[in-house]
N, C-alpha and C positions, 0 to 999 in steps of 0.2 A: 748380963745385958747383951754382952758380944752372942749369944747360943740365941738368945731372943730372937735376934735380929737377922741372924740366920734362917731360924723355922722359919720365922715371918716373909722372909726373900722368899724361902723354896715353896710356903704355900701361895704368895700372892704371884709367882712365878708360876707353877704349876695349873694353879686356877686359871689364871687368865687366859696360860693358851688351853687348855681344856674349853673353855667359855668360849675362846675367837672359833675353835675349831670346830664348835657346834653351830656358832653362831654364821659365820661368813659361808656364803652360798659356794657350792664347788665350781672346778671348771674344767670345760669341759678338755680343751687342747693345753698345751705347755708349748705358747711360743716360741721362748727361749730353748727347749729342748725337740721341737717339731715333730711331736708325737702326742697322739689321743693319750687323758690321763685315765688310770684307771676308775670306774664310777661302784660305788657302794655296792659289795652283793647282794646277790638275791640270799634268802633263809629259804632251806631245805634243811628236813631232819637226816638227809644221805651223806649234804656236806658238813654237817655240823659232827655224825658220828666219824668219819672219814679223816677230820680235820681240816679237810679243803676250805672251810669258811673260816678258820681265823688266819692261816696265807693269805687266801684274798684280801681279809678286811687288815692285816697287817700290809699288803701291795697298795691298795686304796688311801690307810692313812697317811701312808710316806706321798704317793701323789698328792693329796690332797692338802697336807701341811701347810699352816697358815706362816707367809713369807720362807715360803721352800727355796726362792731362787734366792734371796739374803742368806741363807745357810748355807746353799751352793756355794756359792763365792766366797764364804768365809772358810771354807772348807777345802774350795780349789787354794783361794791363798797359801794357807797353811801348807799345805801341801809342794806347792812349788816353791815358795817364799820362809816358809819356816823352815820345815825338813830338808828341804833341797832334796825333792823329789824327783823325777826327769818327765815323769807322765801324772794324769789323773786323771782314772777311767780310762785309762788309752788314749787319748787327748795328750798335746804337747807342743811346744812352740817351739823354733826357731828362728832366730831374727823377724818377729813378729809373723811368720808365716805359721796357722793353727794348723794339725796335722790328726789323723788318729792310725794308729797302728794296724795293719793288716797282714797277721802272721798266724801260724804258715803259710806256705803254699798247701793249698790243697789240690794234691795230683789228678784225685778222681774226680774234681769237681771239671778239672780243664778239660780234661780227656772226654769227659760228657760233652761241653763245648764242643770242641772238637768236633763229636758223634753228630750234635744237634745240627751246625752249618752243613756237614755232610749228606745229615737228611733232608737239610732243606734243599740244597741241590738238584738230590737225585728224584726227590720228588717235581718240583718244581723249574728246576733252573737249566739244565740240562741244554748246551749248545747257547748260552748267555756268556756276556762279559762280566766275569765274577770276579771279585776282589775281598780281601778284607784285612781290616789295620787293627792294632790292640794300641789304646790310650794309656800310657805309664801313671797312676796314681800319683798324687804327691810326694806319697812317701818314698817312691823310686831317687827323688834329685835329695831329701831330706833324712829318713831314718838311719840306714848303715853309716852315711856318714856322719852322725853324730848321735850313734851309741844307740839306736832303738833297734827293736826286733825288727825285721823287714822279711817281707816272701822273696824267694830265689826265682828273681826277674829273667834270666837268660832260662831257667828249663821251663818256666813257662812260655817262652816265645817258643824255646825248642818243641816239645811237647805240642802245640800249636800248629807248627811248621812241619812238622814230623806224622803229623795224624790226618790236618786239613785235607783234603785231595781236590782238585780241578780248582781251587783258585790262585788266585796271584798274590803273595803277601807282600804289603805296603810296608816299610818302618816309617813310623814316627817317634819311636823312642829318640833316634840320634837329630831331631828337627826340634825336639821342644826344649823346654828348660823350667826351673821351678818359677820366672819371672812370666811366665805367660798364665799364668793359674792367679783367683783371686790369693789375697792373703789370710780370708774368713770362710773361703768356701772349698770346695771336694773340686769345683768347675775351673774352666779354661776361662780367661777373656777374652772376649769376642775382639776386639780389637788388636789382639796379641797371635792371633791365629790365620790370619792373612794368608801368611807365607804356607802355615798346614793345608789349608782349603786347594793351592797351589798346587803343592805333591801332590794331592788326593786329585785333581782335574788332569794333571799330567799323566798319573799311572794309570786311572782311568780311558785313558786316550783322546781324551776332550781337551780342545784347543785355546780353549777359554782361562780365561786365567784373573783370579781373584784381584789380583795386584794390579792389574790394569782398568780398574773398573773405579771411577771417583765416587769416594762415600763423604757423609756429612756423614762427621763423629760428636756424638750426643751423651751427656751425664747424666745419672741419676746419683743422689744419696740421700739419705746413707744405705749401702747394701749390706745388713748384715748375715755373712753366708752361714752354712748350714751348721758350720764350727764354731761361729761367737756363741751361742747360746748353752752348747756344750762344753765350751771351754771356762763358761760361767768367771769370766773377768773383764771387765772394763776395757776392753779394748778398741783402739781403733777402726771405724768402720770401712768396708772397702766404700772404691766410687765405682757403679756398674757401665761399664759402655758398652754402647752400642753404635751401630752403622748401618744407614741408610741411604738411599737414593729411589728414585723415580721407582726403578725393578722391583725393590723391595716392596716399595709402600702400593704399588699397584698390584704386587701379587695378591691371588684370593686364596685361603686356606679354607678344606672343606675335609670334616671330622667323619667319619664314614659310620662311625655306631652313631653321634648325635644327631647327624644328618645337618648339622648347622654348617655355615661360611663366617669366616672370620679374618683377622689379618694375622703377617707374620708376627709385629710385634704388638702388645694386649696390656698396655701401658696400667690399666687399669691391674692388674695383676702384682704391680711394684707395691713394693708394704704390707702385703698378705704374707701369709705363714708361711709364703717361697717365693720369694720375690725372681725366682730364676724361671718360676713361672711367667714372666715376662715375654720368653722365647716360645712362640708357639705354643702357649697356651699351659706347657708345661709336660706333665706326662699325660697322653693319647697314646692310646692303643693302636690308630691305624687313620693320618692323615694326609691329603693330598695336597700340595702347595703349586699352584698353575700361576703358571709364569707366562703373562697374552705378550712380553715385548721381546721374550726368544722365539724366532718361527722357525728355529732347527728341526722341532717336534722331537728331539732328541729327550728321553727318559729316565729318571735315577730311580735306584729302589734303594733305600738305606734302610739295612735296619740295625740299629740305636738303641742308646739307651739315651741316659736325660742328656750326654755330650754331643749329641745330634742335633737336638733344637737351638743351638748357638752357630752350629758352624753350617746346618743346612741353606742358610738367608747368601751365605757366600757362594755357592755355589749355581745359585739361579743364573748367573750370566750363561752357563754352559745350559743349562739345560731346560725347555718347555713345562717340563714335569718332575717333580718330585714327588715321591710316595715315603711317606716315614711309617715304617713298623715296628713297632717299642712288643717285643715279644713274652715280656715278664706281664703282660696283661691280655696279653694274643694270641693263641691258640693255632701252632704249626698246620694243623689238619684244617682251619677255616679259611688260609691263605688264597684258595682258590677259588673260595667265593668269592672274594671282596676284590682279587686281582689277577686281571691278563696276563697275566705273564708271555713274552714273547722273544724272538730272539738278540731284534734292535736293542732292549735295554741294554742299560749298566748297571750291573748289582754292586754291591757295597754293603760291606758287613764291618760295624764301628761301633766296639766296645771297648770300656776302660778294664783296667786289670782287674778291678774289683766285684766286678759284675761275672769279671772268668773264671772268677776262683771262690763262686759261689753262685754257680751255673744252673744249681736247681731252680731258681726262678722265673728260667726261661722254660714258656710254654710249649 
């Protein structure tokens, strides 16, 4: 009877999820992991002698798995909770802050960096107020100190520092802390970043200053960043803030390839598959943010990656104009079309560690 009742589990087991996984229609994104899922191959008699069609359709059924994210989680458990694991996936917590692992350094990635800001320069920038800061990942205040792999933070600043030529380097490594970072997400808080916005208008040589400007501070929840869903556990959600006033909500944002206007903040945006798209819309390749309540006519040019669209809203008090360049979608050699360049700017070049030490994506 006990053997019976075994076969009988393992087929009506078996069957059923064979059945759901024919039956229930696929999808297309994985919220929880914010990435397109893989969709069914095509048949070709090249990939079939090849092999390549049962990888795929092996890649396809694991995305497509009927209660994929229930396995997730029984499986993150396990892993932290059973084995006393320290990661999973590279994913990992401390005192409720999610985190994923970013190691090595990779040398030749930076030093491209390096190369990259130098050509934009000498192509473009040439006799401008030029600058640039490197944002420290989370994992800078969280891995080393408690036992995970981490990149060697100081030779890439050196490295940096050492290669860059004609600009001025900013730190913000010794300004920030791991409490100014959600505790679900890769991002700063806007709220938390006041005093950054600060150093960056002071080393810039602009007069203006974030701190003296009164903001209405505003919640949304729940914000779940780009690590709950990876960390595939029941956690906590963060609360996202934000800060406006007059400046803010009057400025017009204008997308330069959509051709459309818009505002800084896209409220409509909150609850979508990046709720950090909130901040100017999210990632743009080349937007303009006009500020009609400064009549400095005074200019920024940042270019950014997604840690730009939170902190650029602070810095409108200083300046008329803001130009965001998000260059992993941008193309160095189209810069001249779309921008004047002139001597009165201020450039500003504002990347996190992570986007340095993996520099191929910049255009």
């Amino acid at each position: 009877m006990k053997n019976i009742v075994v076969t009988l589990c393992f087929i009506i087991i078996l069957s059923g999820f064979m059945a759901a996984n024919a039956i229930v229609p696929d999808n297309e994104f994985s919220f929880s992991e914010r990435r397109k899922l893989s969709e069914i191959p095509e048949f070709s008699l090249e990939k079939l002698l090849s092999g390549d069609l049962f990888e795929e359709f092996e890649e396809y059924a694991l995305d497509q798995f009927v209660l994929r994210d229930v396995f997730r989680g029984i499986k993150a458990i396990g892993r932290y909770y059973l084995f006393n694991q320290k990661d999973n996936n590279k994913i990992y917590i401390v005192d409720g802050n999610i985190s994923k692992m970013e190691y090595p350094l990779d040398e030749r990635s930076v030093f491209n960096a390096a190369k990259k800001l130098n050509d934009i320069y000498t192509r473009y920038l040439q006799g401008t107020n030029v600058s640039y800061a490197i944002i420290p990942d989370k994992n800078y205040f969280l891995a080393s100190q408690n036992g995970y792999l981490s990149m060697d933070y100081d030779r890439l600043v050196e490295i940096m520092n050492q290669n860059v030529k004609n600009m001025k380097y900013i730190d913000l490594f010794s300004v920030l802390s791991i409490e100014d970072y959600y505790r679900t997400d890769i991002h700063w808080s806007q709220d938390r970043i006041i005093h950054v916005a600060d150093v960056l208008l002071k080393e810039l040589g602009n007069e203006a200053r974030a701190s003296g400007v009164q903001y209405s501070r505003e919640e949304m929840y729940p914000f779940n960043g780009s690590f709950y869903g990876q960390a595939a556990l029941r956690l906590e959600p963060d609360i996202m803030v934000y800060l406006t006033n007059d400046i803010i909500e009057n400025a017009v944002v204008y997308d330069h390839i959509d051709k459309t206007y818009s505002k800084v903040y896209m409220h409509d945006r909150f609850g979508t598959i990046d709720s950090y798209d909130f901040f100017l819309s999210g990632a743009r390749s080349l937007i303009t943010v006009l500020n009609p309540a400064c009549t400095t006519g005074r200019e920024l040019i940042l270019f950014r990656d997604s840690f730009g669209s939170s902190i650029a809203p602070l810095l409108l008090e200083g300046y008329s104009k803001i130009t965001l360049v998000d260059l992993r979608y941008f193309g160095t050699e189209l810069l001249g079309d779309y921008i004047d360049f002139t001597e009165g700017q201020d450039i500003l070049f504002l990347y996190n560690t992570q986007i340095l030490n993996k520099s191929a994506m910049l255009k």
